[in-house]
C-alpha positions in Angstrom: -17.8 24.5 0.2 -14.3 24.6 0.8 -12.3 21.3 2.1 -8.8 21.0 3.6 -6.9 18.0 3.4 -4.4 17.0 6.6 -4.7 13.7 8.2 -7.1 11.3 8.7 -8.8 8.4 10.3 -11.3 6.4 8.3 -14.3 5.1 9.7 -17.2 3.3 7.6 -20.7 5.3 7.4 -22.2 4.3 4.3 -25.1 4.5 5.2 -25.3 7.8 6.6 -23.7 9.2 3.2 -26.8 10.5 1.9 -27.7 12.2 5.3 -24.0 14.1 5.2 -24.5 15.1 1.5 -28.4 16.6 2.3 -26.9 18.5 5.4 -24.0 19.9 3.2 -26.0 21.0 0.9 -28.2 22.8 3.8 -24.9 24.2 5.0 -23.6 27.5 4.0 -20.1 27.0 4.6 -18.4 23.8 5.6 -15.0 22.3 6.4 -13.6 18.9 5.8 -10.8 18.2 8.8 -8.7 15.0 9.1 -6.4 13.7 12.2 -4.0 11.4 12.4 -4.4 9.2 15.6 -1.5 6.1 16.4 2.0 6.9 16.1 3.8 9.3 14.3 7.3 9.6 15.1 9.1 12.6 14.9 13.0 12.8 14.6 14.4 14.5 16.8 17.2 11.8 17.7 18.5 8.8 16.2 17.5 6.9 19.7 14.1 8.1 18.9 14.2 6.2 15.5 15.7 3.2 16.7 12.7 2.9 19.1 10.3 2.9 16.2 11.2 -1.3 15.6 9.3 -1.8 18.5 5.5 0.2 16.8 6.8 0.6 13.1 4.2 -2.8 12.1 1.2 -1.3 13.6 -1.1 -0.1 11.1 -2.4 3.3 10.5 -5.4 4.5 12.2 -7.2 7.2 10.6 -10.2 9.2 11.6 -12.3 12.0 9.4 -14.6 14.0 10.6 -16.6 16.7 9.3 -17.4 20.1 11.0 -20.1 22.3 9.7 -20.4 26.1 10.2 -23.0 24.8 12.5 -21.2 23.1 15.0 -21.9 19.8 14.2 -19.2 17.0 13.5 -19.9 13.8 11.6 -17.8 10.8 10.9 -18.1 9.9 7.2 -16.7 7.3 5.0 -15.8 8.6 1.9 -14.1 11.6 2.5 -15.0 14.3 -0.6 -11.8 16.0 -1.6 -13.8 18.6 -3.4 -14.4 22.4 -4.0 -18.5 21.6 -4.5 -20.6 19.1 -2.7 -24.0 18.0 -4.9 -26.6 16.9 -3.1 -27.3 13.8 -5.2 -25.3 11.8 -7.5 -28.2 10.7 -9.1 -30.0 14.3 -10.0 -29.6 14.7 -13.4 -26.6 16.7 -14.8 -26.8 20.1 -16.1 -25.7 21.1 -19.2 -21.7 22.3 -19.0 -21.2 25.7 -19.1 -17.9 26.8 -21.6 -15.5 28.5 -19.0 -14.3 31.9 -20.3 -10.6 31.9 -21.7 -10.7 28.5 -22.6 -10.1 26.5 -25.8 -13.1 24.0 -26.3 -11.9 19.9 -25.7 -10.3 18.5 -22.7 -12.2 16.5 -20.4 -12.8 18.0 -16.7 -12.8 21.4 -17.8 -16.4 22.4 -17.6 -19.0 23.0 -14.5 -19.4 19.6 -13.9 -18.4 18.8 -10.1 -15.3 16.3 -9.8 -15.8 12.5 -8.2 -13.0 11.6 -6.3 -13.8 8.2 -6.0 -12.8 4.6 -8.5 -15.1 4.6 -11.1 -14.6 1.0 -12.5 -13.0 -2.2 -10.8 -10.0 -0.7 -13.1 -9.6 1.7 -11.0 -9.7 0.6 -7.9 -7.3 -2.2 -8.5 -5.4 0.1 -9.6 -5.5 2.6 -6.8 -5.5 -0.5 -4.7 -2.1 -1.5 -5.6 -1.0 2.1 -5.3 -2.1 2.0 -1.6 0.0 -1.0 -0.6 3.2 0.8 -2.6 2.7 3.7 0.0 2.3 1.5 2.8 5.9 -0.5 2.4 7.7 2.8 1.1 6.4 4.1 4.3 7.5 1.1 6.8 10.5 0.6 4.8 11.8 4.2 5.2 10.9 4.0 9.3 12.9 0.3 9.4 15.9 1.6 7.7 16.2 4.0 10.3 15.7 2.0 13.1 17.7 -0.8 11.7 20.7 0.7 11.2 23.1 2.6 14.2 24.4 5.9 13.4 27.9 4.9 13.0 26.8 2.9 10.2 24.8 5.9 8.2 27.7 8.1 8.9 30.4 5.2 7.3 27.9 5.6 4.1 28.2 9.4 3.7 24.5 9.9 5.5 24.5 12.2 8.3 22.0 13.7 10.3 20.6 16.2 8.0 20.2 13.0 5.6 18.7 10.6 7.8 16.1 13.2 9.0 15.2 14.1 4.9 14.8 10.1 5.4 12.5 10.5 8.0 10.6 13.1 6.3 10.2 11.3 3.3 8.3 8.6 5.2 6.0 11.0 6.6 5.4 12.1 3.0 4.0 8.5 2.5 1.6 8.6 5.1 -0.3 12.2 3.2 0.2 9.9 0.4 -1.7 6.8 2.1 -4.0 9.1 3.7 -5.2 10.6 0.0 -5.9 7.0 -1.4 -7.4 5.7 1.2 -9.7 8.6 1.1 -10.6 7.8 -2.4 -10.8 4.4 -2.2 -13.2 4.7 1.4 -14.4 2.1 3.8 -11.7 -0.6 1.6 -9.3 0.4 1.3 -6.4 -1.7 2.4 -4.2 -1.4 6.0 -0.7 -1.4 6.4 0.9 -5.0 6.2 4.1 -6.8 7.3 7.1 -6.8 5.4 10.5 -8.3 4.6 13.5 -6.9 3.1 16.7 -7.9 1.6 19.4 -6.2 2.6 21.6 -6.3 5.6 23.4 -2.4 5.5 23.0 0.7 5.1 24.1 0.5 1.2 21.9 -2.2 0.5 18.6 -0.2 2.3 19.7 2.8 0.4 19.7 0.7 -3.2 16.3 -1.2 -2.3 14.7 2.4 -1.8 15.8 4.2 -4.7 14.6 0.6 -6.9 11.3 0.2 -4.7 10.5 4.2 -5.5 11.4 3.5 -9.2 9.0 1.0 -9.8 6.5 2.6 -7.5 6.9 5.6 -9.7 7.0 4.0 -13.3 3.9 1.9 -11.9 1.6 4.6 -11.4 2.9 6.5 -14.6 1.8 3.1 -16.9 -1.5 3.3 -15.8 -2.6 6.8 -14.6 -3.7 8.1 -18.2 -6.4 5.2 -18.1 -8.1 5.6 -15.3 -11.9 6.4 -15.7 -11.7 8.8 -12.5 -10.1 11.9 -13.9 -10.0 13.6 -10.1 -8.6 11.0 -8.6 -5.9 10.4 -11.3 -5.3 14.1 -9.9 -4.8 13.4 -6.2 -2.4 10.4 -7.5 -0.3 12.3 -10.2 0.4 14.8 -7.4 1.5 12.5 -4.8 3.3 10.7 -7.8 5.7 13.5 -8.5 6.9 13.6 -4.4 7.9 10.1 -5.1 10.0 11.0 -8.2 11.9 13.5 -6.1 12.6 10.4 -3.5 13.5 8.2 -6.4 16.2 10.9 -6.9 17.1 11.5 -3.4 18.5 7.9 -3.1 19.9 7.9 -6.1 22.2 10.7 -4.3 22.4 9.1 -1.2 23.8 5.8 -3.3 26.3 7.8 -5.0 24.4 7.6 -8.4 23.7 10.1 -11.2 20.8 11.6 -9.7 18.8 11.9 -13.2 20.9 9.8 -16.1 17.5 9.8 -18.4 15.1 12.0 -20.1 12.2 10.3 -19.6 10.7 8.1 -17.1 9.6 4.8 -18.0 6.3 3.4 -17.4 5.4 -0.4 -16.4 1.6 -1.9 -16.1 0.3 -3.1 -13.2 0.8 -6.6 -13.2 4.5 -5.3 -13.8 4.6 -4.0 -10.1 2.7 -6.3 -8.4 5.4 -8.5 -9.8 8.0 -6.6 -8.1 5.7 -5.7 -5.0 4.2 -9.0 -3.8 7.4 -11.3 -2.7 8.6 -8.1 -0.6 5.1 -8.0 1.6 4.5 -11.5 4.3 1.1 -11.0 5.6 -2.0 -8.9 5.5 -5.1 -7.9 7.3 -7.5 -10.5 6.5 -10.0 -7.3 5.2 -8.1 -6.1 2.6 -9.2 -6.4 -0.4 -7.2 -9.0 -2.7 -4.7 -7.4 -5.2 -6.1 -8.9 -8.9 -3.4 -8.7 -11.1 -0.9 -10.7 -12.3 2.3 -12.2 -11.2 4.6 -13.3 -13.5 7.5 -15.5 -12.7 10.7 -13.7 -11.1 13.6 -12.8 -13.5 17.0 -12.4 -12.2 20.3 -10.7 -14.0 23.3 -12.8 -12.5 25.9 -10.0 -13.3 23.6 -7.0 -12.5 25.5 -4.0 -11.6 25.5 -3.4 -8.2 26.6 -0.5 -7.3 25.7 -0.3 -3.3 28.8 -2.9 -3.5 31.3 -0.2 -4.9 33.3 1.8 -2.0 34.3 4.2 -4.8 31.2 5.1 -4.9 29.3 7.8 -1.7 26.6 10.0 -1.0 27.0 13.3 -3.1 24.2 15.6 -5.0 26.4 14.3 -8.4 29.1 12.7 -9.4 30.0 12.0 -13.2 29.1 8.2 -13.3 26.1 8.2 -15.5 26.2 5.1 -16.8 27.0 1.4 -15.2 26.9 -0.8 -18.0 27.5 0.0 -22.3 25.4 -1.3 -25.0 27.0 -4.7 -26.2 27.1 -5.9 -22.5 26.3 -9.3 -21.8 23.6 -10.0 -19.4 22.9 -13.4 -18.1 19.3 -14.1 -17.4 17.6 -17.0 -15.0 14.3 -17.3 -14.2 11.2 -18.8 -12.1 8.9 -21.3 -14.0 5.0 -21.0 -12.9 3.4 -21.8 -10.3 5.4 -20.9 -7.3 3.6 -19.0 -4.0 4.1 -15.5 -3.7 3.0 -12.7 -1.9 1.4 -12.4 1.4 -0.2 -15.0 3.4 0.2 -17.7 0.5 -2.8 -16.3 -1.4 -0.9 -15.8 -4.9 0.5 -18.1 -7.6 2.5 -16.7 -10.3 1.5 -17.8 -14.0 2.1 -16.7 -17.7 0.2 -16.9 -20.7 3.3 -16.6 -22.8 4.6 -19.2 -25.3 8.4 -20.1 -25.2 10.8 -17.5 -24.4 12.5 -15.7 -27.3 13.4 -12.3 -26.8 14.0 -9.8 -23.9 12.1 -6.4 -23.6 14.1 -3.7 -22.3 11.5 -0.8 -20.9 13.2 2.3 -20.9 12.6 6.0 -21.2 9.8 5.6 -24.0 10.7 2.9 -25.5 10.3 -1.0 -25.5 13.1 -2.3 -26.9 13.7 -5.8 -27.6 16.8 -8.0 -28.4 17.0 -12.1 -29.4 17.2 -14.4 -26.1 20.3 -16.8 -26.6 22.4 -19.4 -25.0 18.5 -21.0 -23.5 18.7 -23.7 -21.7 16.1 -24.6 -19.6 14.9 -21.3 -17.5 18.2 -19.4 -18.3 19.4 -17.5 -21.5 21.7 -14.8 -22.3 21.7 -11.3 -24.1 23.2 -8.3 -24.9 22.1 -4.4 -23.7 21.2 -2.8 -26.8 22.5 0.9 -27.9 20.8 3.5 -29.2 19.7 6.9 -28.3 16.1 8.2 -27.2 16.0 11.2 -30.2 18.8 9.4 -32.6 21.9 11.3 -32.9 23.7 12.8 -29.6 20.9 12.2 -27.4 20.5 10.5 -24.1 21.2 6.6 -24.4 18.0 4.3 -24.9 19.4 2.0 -21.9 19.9 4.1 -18.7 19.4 4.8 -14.9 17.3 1.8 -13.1 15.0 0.3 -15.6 13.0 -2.7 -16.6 14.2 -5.8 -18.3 11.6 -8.3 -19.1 11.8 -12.2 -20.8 9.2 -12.5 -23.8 7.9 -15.0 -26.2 7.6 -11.6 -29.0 9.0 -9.0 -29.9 5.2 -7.2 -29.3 5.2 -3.4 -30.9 4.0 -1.4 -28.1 4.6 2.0 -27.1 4.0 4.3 -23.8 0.0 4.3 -24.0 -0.2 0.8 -24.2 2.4 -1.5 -22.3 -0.4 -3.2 -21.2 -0.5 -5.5 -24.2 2.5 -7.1 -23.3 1.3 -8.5 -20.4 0.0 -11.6 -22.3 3.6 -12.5 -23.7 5.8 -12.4 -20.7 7.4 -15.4 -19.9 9.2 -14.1 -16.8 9.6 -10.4 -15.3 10.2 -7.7 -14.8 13.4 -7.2 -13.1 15.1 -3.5 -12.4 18.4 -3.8 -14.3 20.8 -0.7 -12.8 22.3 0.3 -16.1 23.2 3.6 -14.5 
């Protein structure tokens, strides 16, 4: 059985699962085809896209339906994304079979049919908070457009090629929605409502290439530990699409497209952190988001460079750094407790002790340096230096990347950032040291 994945709408049949499966496995040939009912814009003006404000909150609606070499068409819930259909999930396995040409180890690389599906509440939270990073990337690429007239784009460098690679982007996010939702079947989450803090085209530009950024690291800090191995698949290659629109921005902002070597990754809790005071309200049926929020951080004298006119869309320019090691930064931040998120339903808290230091995630590294000047929720410190290799290598503190208040200086590394979840006092917060 061969599948092909377009665009969806996704209806709940649980219960007719087994049914689909028997008849596949009856079937000599099938094919999987999806369609994408409700709204999607295509650019063919910039009226057009200013007339998107008016539908750009409605959610997605999705359909899937399945049509056999027989004829017949069935709606299904869980959409396999899969070469091979089993009949059962619960016949007993068969042995693996050791593929020619290839070096015993590696997991996935035997007979054994792949599960695209959340195999603990790990992942689905996980994939979960995915979901609702497509969903805002989406309606925040559509608002920009709408938002903003074209005079306004064009005083910014953006013409019309630039706004329409803006336009396509967002469509990229709805193949991206319409993969995890697939994965994550009958709930996963709609579309929500959403605010946004800027007020010009220089300030939408910034918020995407930050909000992609974190979107990005997220998924890279906990991709390697998901117990589905197919569907860390489907997300690594949607994962890589948003990389390139990390870079895109960083073009259209008049940054160094790519002032690192390596991408940093951030846990979970991390993004919801940066997610959740960006998204208002809800369907009441999603599924709540479990992890944690941590208090807001804030860098007072944060380089902002949407603010510099000096600065326009170009594919490079030789500003690859905004800030040296030995920099000052000066820190406030949130205690516990406050509301967050949509519809009220969060409350940010910490388990950390008193705040001491400040973690700097970057590249591969956690970096940390002392906290000083504290007085009540504020404190000072200073961007360390370094280099990612030692000698004449890339500098440890680049691009946009994560700075985070700590009671320890926690040795961690890339695999497991998730043990400092337990001694943040406040954070994360993108710091745009390039």
């Amino acid at each position: 059985m061969f599948v092909s994945l377009l665009t969806y709408r996704l209806i709940s049949s649980s219960l007719i699962y087994p049914l689909i499966m028997s008849f596949l496995a009856s079937s000599t040939r099938s094919y999987v085809g999806f369609w994408l009912t409700g709204r999607v814009p295509i650019v063919d003006s910039d009226e057009r896209m200013r007339d998107r404000e008016r539908t750009r909150r409605s959610p997605l609606r999705l359909t899937s339906t399945m049509v056999s070499s027989k004829g017949a068409a069935l709606s299904l819930g869980v959409v396999v994304v899969a070469a091979k259909v089993i009949p059962s999930a619960l016949a007993a396995p068969a042995a693996p079979a050791q593929q020619p040409f290839t070096p015993a180890g590696g997991l996935g690389t035997n007979s054994t049919p792949p599960v695209y599906a959340p195999l603990s509440d790990f992942d689905f939270q996980s994939l979960n908070l995915a979901l609702n990073q497509e969903y805002i990337e989406l309606d925040l690429f559509h608002y920009g457009l709408a938002k903003f007239p074209v005079e306004e784009f064009e005083a910014a460098g953006l013409d019309a090629e630039d706004r329409f690679l803006i336009e396509y982007m967002a469509d990229q996010e709805i193949g991206h929605a319409i993969a995890l939702s697939n994965i994550l079947g009958s709930n996963a989450a709609k579309a929500c409502n959403y605010t946004y803090p800027f007020n010009d085209v220089r300030g939408f530009v910034d918020f995407c290439q930050k909000l992609t950024r974190w979107g990005e690291s997220g998924v890279y800090g906990f991709l390697e530990h998901l117990d589905s191995r197919p569907s860390a698949q489907i997300l690594l290659q949607s994962i890589t699409v948003e990389a390139r629109q990390q870079l895109i921005f960083r073009q259209f902002e008049g940054l160094f497209p790519m002032p690192e070597w390596h991408i940093p990754g951030i846990t979970q809790s991390m993004t919801w952190t940066l997610l959740a005071p960006w998204i208002t309200h809800c369907p009441q049926e999603n599924p709540r988001i479990e992890w944690q929020n941590f208090p807001a951080l804030n860098i007072t004298n944060n380089p902002a460079p949407y603010k510099d006119s000096n600065l326009t869309a170009a594919i490079s320019s030789n500003v690859s750094a905004l800030s040296s090691p030995g920099q000052e930064l000066t820190l406030t931040w949130e205690e516990p407790g406050k509301t967050v998120g949509y519809d009220g339903l969060y409350t940010t808290n910490t388990t950390a002790g008193e705040p001491k230091f400040v973690a700097w995630i970057s590249q591969l590294n956690t970096t940390y340096t002392p906290l000083t000047n504290i007085s009540g929720s504020s404190g000072k410190t200073t961007q360390p230096g370094g280099t990612i290799w030692g000698g004449n290598t890339a500098p440890l503190v680049n691009s946009t990347m994560f700075v985070l208040v700590t009671d320890e200086d926690v040795f961690v590394t890339a695999a497991n950032i998730s043990m400092l979840n337990a001694h943040v006092v406040a954070g994360p917060t993108a710091y745009q040291s390039g």
